[in-house]
RODO-2510 file (C-alpha; in nm, 4 decimals, decimal comma):
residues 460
     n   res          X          Y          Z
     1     x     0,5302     7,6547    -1,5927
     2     x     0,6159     7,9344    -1,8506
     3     x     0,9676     7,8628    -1,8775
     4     x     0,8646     7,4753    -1,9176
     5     x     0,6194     7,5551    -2,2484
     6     x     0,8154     7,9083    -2,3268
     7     x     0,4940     8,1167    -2,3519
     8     x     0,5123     8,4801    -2,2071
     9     x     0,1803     8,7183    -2,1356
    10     x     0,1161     9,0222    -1,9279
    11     x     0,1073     8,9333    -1,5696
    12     x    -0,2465     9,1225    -1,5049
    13     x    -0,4432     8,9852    -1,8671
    14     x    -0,4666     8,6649    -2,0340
    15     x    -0,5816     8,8613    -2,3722
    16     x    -0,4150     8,9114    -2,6737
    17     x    -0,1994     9,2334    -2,7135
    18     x     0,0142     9,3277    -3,0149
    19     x     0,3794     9,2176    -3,0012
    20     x     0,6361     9,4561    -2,8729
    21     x     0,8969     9,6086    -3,1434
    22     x     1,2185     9,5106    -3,0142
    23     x     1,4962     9,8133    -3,0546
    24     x     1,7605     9,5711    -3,0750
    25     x     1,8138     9,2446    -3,1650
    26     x     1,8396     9,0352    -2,8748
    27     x     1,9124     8,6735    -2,8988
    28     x     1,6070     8,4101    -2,8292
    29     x     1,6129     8,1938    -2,5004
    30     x     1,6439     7,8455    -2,5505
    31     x     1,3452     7,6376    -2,4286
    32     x     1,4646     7,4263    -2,0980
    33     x     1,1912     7,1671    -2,2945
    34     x     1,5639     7,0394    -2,4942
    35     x     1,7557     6,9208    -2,1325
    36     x     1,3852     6,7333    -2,0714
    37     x     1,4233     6,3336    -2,1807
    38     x     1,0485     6,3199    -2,2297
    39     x     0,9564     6,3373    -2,5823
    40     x     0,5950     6,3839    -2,4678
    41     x     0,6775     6,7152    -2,3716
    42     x     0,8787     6,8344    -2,6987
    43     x     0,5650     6,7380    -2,8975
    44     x     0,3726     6,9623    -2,6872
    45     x     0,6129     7,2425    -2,6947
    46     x     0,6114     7,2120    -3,0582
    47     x     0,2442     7,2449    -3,1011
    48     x     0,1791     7,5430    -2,8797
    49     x     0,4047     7,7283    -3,1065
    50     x     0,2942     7,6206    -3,4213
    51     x    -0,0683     7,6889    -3,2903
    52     x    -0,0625     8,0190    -3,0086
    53     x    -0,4754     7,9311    -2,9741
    54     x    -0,3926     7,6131    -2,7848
    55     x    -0,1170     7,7640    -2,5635
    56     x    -0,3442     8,0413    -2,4485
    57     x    -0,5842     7,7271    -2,3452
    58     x    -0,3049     7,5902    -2,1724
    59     x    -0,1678     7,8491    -1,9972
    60     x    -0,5301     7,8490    -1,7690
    61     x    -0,5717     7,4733    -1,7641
    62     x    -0,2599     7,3783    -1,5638
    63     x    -0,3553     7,5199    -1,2333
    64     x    -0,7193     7,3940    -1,2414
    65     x    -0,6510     7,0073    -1,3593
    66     x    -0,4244     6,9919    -1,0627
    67     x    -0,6626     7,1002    -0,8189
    68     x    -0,9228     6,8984    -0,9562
    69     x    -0,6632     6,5551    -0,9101
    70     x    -0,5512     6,6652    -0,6066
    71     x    -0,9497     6,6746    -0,4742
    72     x    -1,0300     6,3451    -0,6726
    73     x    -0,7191     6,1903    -0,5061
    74     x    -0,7982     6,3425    -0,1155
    75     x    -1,2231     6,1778    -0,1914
    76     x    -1,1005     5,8548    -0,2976
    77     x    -0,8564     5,8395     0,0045
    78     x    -1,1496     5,9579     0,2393
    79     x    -1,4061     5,7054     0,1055
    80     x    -1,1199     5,4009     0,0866
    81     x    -0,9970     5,4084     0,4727
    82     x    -1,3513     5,4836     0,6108
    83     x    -1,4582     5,1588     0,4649
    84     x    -1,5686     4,8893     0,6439
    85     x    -1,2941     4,6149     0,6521
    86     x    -1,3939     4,3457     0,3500
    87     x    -1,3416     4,6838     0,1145
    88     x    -0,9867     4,7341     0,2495
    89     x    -0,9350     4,3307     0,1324
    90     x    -1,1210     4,3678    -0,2053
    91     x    -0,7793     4,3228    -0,3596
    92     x    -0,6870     4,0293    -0,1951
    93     x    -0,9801     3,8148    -0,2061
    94     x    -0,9309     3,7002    -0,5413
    95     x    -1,0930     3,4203    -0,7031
    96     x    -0,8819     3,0798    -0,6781
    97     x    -0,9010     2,7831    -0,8592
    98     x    -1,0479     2,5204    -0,6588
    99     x    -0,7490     2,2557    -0,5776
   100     x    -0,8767     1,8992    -0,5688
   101     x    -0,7023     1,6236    -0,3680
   102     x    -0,5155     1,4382    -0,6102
   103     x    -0,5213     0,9955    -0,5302
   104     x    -0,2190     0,9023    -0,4020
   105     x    -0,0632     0,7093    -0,6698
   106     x    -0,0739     0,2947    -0,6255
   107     x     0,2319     0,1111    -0,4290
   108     x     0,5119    -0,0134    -0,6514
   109     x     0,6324    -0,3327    -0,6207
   110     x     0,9551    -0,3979    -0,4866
   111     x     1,1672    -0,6204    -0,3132
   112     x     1,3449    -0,5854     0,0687
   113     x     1,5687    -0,7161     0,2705
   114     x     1,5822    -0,7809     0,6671
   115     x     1,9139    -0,9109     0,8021
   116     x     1,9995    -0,9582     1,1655
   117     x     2,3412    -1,1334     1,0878
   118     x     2,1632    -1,4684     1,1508
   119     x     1,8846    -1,5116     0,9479
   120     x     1,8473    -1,2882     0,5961
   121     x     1,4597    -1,2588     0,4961
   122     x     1,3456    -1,1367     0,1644
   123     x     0,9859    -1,0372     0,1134
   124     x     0,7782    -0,8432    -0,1203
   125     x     0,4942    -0,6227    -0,0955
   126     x     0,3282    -0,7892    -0,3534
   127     x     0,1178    -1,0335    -0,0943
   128     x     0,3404    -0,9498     0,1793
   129     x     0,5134    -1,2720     0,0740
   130     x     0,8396    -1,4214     0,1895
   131     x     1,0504    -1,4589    -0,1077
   132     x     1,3922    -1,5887     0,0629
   133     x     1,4845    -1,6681     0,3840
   134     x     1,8554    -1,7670     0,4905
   135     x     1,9638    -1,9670     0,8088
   136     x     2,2531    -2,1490     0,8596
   137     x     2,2681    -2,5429     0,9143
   138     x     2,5007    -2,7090     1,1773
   139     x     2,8150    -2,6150     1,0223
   140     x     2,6882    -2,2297     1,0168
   141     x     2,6122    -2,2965     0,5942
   142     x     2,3442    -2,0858     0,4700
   143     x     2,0549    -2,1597     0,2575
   144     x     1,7489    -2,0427     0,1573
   145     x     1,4857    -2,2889     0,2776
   146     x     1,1654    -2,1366     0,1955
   147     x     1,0228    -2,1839    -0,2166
   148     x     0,9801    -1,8953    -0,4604
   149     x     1,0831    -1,7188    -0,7684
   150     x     1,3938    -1,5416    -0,8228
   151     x     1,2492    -1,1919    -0,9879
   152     x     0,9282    -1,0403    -0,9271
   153     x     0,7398    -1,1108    -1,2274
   154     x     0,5868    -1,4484    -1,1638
   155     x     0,4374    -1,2992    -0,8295
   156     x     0,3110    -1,0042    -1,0632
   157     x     0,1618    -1,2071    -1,3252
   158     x    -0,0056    -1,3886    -1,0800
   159     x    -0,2143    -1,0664    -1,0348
   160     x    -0,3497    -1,1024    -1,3926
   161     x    -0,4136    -1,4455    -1,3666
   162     x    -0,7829    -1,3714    -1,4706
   163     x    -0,6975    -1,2260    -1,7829
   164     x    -0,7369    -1,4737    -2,1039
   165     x    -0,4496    -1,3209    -2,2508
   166     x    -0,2391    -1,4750    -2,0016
   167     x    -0,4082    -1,8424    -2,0467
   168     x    -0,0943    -1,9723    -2,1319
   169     x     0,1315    -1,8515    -1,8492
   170     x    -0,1343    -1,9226    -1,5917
   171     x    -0,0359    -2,2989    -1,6937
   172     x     0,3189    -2,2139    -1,6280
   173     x     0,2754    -2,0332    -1,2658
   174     x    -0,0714    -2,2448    -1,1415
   175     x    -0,0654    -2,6117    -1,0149
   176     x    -0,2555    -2,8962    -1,0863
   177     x    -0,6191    -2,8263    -0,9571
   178     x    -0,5773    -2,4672    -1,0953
   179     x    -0,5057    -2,3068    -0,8033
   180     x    -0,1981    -2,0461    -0,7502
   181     x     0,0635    -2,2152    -0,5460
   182     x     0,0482    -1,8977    -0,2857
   183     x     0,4393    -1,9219    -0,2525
   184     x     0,5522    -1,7099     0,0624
   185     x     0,2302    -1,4482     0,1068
   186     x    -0,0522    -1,3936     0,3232
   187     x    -0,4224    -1,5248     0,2090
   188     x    -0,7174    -1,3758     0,3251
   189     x    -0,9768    -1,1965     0,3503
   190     x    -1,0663    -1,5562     0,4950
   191     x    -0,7665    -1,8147     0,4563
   192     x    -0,8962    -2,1958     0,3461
   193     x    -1,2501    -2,3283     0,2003
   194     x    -1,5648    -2,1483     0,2284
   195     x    -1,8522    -2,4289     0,1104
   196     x    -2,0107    -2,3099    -0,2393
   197     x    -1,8753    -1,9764    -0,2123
   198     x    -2,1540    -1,8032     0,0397
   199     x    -2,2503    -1,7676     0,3595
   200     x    -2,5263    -1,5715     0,5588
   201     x    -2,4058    -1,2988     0,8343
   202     x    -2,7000    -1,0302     0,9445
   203     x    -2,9076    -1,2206     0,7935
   204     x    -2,8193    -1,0980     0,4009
   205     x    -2,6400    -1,4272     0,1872
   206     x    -2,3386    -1,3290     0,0508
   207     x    -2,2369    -1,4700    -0,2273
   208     x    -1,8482    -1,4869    -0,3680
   209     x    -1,5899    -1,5499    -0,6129
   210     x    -1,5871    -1,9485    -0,6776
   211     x    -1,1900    -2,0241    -0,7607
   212     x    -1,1579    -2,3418    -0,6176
   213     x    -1,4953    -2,5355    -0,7584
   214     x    -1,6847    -2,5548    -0,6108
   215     x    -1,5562    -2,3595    -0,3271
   216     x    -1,3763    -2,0578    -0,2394
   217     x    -1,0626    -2,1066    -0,1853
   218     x    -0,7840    -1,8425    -0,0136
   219     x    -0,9892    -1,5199    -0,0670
   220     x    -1,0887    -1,5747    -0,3440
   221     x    -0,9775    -1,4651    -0,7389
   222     x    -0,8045    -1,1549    -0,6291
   223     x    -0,7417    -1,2336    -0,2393
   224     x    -0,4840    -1,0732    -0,0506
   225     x    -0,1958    -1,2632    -0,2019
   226     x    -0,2888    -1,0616    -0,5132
   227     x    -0,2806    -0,7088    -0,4359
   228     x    -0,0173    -0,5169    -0,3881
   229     x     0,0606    -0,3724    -0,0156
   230     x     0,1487    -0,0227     0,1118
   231     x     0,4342    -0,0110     0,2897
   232     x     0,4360     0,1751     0,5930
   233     x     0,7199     0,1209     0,8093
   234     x     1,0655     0,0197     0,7166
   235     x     1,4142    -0,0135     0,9494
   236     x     1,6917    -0,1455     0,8758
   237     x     1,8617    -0,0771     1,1540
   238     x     1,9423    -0,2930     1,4894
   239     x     1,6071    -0,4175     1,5475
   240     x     1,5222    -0,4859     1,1322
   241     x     1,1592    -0,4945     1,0308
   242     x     0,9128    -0,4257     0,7931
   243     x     0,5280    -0,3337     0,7641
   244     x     0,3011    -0,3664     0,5181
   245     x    -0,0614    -0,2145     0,4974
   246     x    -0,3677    -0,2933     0,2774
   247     x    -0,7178    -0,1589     0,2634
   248     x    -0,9661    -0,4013     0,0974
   249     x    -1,3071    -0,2491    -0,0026
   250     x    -1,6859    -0,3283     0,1012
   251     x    -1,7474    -0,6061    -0,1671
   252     x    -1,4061    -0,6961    -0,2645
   253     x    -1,4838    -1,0980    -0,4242
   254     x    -1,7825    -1,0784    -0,2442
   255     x    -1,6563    -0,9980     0,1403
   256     x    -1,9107    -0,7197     0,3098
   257     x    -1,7525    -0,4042     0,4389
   258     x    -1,4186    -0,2497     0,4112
   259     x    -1,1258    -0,3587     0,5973
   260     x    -0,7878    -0,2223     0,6764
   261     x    -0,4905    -0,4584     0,6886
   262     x    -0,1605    -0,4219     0,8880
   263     x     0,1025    -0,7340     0,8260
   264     x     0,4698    -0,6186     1,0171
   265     x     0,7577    -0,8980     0,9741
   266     x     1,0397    -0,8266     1,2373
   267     x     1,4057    -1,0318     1,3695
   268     x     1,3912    -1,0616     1,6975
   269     x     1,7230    -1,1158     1,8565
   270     x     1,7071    -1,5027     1,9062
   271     x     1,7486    -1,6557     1,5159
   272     x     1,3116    -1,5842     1,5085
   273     x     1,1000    -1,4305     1,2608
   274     x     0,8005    -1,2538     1,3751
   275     x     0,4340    -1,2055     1,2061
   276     x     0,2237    -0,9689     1,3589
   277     x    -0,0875    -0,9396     1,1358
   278     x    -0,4080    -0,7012     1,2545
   279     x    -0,7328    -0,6102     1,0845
   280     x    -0,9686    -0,3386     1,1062
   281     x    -1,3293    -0,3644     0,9932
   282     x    -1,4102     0,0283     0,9177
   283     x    -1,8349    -0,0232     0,8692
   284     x    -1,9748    -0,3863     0,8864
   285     x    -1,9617    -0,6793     1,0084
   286     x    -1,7182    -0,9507     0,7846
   287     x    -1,5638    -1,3061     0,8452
   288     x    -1,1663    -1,2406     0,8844
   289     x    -0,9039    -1,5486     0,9088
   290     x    -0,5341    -1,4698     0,7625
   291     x    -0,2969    -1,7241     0,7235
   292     x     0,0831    -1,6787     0,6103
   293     x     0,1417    -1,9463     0,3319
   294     x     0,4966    -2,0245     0,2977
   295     x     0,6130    -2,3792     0,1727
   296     x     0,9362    -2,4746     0,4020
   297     x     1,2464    -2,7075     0,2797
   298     x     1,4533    -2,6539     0,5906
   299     x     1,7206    -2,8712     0,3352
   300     x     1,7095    -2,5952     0,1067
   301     x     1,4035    -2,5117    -0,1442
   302     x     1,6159    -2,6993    -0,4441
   303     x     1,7067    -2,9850    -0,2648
   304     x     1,4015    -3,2629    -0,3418
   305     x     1,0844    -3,3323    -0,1621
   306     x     1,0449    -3,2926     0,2298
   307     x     0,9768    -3,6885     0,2502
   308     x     1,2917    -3,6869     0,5001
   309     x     1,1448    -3,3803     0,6962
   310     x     1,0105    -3,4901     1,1030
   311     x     0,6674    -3,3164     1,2209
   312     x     0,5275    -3,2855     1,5556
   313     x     0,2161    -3,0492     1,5858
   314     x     0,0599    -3,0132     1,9274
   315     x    -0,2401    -3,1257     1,7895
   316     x    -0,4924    -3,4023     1,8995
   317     x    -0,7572    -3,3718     1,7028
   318     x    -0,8324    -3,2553     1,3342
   319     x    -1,1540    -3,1336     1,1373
   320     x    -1,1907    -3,4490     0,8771
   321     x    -1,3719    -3,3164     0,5378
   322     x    -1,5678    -3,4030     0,2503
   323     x    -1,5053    -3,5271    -0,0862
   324     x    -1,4364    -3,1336    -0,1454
   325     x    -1,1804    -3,0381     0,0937
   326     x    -1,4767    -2,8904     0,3433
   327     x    -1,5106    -2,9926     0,7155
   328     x    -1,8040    -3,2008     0,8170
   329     x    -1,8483    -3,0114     1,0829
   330     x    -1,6692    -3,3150     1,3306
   331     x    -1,3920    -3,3552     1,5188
   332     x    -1,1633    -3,7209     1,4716
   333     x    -0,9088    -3,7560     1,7104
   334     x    -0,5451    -3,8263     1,5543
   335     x    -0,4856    -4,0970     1,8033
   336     x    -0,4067    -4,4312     1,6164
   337     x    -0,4539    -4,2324     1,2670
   338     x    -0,1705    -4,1883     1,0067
   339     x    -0,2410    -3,7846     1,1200
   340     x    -0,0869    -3,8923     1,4683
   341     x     0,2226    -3,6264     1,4613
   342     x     0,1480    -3,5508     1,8451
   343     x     0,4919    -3,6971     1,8996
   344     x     0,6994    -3,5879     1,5798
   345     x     0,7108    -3,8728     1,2799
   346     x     0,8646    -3,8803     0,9632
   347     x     0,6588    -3,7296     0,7197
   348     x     0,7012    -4,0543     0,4125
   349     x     0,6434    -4,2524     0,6616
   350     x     0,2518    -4,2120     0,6082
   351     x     0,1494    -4,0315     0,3666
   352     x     0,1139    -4,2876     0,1253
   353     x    -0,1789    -4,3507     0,4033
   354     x    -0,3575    -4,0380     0,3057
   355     x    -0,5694    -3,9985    -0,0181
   356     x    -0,3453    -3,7151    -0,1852
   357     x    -0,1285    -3,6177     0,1379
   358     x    -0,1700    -3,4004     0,4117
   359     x    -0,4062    -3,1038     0,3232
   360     x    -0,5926    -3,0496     0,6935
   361     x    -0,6811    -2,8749     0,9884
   362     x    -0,5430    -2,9644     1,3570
   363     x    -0,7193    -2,8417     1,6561
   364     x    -0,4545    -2,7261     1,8322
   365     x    -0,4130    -2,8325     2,2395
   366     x    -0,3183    -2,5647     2,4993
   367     x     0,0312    -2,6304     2,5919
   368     x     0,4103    -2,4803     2,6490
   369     x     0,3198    -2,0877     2,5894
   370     x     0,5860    -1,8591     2,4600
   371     x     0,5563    -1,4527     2,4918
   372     x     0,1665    -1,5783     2,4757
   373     x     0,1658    -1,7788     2,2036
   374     x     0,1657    -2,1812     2,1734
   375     x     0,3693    -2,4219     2,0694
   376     x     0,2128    -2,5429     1,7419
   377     x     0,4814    -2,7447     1,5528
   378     x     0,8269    -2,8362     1,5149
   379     x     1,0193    -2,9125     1,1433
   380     x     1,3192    -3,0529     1,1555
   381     x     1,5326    -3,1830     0,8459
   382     x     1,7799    -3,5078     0,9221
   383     x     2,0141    -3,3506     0,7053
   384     x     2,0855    -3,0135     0,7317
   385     x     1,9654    -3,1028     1,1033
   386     x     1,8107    -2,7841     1,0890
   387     x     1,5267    -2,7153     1,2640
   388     x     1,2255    -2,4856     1,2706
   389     x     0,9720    -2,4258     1,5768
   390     x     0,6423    -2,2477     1,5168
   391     x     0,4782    -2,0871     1,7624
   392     x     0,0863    -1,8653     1,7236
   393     x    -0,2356    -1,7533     1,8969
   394     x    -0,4538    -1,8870     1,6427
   395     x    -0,6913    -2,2217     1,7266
   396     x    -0,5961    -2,4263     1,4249
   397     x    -0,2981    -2,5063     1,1557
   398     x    -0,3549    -2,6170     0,8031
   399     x    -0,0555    -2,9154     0,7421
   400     x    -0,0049    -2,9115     0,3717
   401     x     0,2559    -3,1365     0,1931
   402     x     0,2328    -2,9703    -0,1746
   403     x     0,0299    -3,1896    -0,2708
   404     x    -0,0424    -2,9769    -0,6002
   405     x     0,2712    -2,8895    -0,7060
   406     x     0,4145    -2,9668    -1,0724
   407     x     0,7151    -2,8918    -1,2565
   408     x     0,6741    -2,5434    -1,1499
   409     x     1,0451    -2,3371    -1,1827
   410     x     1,1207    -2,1706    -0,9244
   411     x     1,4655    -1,9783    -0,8070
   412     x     1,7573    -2,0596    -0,9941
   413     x     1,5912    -2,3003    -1,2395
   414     x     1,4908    -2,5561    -0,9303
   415     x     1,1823    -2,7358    -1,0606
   416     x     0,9504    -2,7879    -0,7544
   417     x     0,7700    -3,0949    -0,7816
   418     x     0,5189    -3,2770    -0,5751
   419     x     0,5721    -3,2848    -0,1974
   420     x     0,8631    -3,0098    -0,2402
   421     x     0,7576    -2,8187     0,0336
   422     x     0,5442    -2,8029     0,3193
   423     x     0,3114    -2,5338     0,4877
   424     x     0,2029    -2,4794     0,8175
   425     x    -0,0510    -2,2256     0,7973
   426     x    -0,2213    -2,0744     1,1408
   427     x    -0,5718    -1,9707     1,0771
   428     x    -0,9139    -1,9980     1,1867
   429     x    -1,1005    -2,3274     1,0885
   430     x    -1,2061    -2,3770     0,7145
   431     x    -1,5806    -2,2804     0,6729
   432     x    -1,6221    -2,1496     1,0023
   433     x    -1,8222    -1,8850     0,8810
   434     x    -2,0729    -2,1862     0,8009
   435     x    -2,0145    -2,3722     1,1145
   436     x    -2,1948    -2,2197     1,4375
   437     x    -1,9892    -2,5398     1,6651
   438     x    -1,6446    -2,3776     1,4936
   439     x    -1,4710    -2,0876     1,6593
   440     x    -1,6357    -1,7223     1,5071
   441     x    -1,4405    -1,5870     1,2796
   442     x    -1,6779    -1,2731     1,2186
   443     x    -1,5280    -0,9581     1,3836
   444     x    -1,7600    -0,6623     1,4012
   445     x    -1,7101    -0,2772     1,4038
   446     x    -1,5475    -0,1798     1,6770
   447     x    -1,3045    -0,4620     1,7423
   448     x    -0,9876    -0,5962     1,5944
   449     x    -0,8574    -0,9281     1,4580
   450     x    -0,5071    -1,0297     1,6111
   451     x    -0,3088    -1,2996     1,4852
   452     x     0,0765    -1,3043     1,5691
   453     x     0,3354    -1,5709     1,5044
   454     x     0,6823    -1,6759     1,5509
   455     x     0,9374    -1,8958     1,3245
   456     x     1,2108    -1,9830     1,5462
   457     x     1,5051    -2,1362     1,3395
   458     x     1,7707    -2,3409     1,5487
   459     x     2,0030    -2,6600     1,4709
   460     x     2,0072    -3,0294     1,6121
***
């Protein structure tokens, strides 16, 4: 330590003694302090000598600050590892900032595509609507035989068909009795008319959105057609399919509890489409009745009106209704009625017969079964001789001729008029919630609504 600060003293005395007279002149040691790179220690070196007061300090202070460290250093150790656990993780229990689950952000919508080789289906999860479906005719031609639009945006817009700044497209994209047409999708909660708008379940009237005065039609305002659908599943592979998902909330127009939705599309291997649709209620008890809603041309959706088109519907009996589309609460039997289509007819044939055209409910008959599901209709078009069997587990199918539509444009500039297309929607019976003789349509906690169908597409 003396060569470091270049101090010498007697080695029994710490005091002051006169210098020694040198006899010669001997040449002065250079401080080792110059080969040091610290410039902490030059200053120091420079000090003692300019003041020998402060390196007589230092020359005692030295040994007793490190003994003094090396004891703080040995407690601190002692009193560290002999504490109880939590002290050794002091350092690592940190405070964090408390991470909140962020929403998952909404569905997009898009377009997709399931193709078999036979038939080519386009759908959107905006609905879970069919937007294009291909099959060939007898000569192996393909069309698309199913109405819609060509982009997106008129299914979108049909989402903000409430707001008054779209007044003027709604007259563009609605049909006459101001109703969406429903091109392709799936209605619910409950498909059809429910009378006034309310109904009583528990005991509590519930009271919903009127969009089809003075009824509600479809769902209501914002039913499922317009919302837009997760999408859960998708293959493209051998076996092509498609699922969509939906969650609609405890009051949604009016409906009690929530309720998750599950609609999967799928090719089977024989030219056939298949609809498997499920719902969930999570906490109460609801009325649930989905139909699928898509208006067939099996001559291709710009070819005219279905006039030409042959029906049969295994069928015998429908629900006749009132001045406002709602059932009586009767059954008529079709027998001897222009609604006889128990053996297939052509569809011009009557309808002139019927106020308006066909817009009602057949009771369907247990008949031929297929993979558990009956035989409900069969389409066929004289033309194209294409033809299109229908098959479901549901108790009754709505037989719609498009009554409503007109002059709406539709893919590639087609203008669908009147009688364009026709639906053939599965579902539970309009205003059954209303009608204790009427199947139930109210599923409960606990249980789950099934509804599965198949659109087998052949030739003549």
């Amino acid at each position: 330590m003396e060569q470091l600060v270049g101090v010498h003293h007697h080695r029994h005395s710490l005091s002051p003694r006169a210098p020694r007279t040198p006899t010669r002149a001997q040449p002065q040691p250079q401080p080792l302090l110059h080969h040091l790179p610290s410039n902490r220690f030059r200053d120091l070196h420079s000090q003692i000598h300019a003041h020998p007061a402060a390196g007589r300090v230092l020359r005692a202070t030295p040994p007793f600050f490190l003994v003094l460290l090396a004891a703080v250093y040995l407690l601190a150790s002692v009193t560290i590892f002999s504490a109880p656990t939590p002290l050794l993780r002091l350092r690592s229990v940190s405070p964090r900032p408390l991470l909140l689950p962020m929403p998952a952000p909404p569905p997009r919508p898009e377009l997709f595509e399931l193709d078999d080789g036979r038939v080519r289906v386009r759908l959107t999860n905006v609905g879970a609507a069919i937007t294009s479906l291909l099959v060939p005719d007898k000569n192996g031609v393909l069309a698309d035989v199913v109405l819609g639009f060509d982009s997106l945006d008129p299914y979108l817009l049909a989402l903000l068909s409430r707001s008054q700044h779209l007044v003027w497209l709604q007259m563009e994209l609605k049909s006459e009795n101001g109703t969406s047409p429903y091109f392709g999708c799936i209605v619910g909660r409950v498909a059809n008319r429910i009378k006034d708008g309310k109904f009583i379940l528990n005991g509590v009237q519930h009271n919903l959105s009127i969009n089809n005065p003075p009824n509600t039609l479809h769902g209501g305002f914002k039913g499922f057609d317009k919302t837009i659908w997760k999408v859960a599943e998708y293959n493209k592979g051998d076996n092509p399919s498609i699922t969509f998902k939906y969650h609609s909330k405890d009051g949604e127009e009016g409906y009690p509890g929530d309720v998750s939705v599950t609609a999967r599309y799928s090719l089977l291997s024989s030219a056939t489409l298949k609809l498997e649709m499920e719902a969930i209620p999570l906490n109460k008890a609801t009325p649930i009745s989905l139909a699928q809603h898509t208006y067939w041309n099996l001559a291709g959706h710009s070819s005219g009106d279905v006039l030409s088109h042959s029906v049969q519907i295994w069928g015998s009996q429908i629900t006749p209704v009132d001045q406002t589309s709602i059932p009586t609460g009767e059954f008529m039997s079709v027998s001897g009625t222009p609604f006889d289509f128990l053996d297939g007819n052509r569809i011009g044939s009557r309808v002139s017969q019927v106020p308006g055209g066909y817009d009602h409910n057949y009771v369907l008959d247990s008949g031929e079964v297929k993979l558990g599901l009956r035989h409900v209709a069969k389409v066929s078009d004289p033309l194209s001789l294409r033809v299109l069997d229908i098959w479901a587990d549901a108790p009754g199918v709505q037989f719609y001729t498009g009554n409503f539509l007109h002059g709406i444009t539709g893919k590639g500039g087609a203008v669908y008029g009147k009688h364009a297309g026709l639906c053939l929607e599965t579902q539970g019976f309009p205003n059954a919630v209303n009608q204790p003789n009427f199947p139930s349509i109210v599923i409960h906690p606990g249980e789950k609504y099934r509804h599965t169908m198949l659109f087998e597409f052949s030739t003549e």
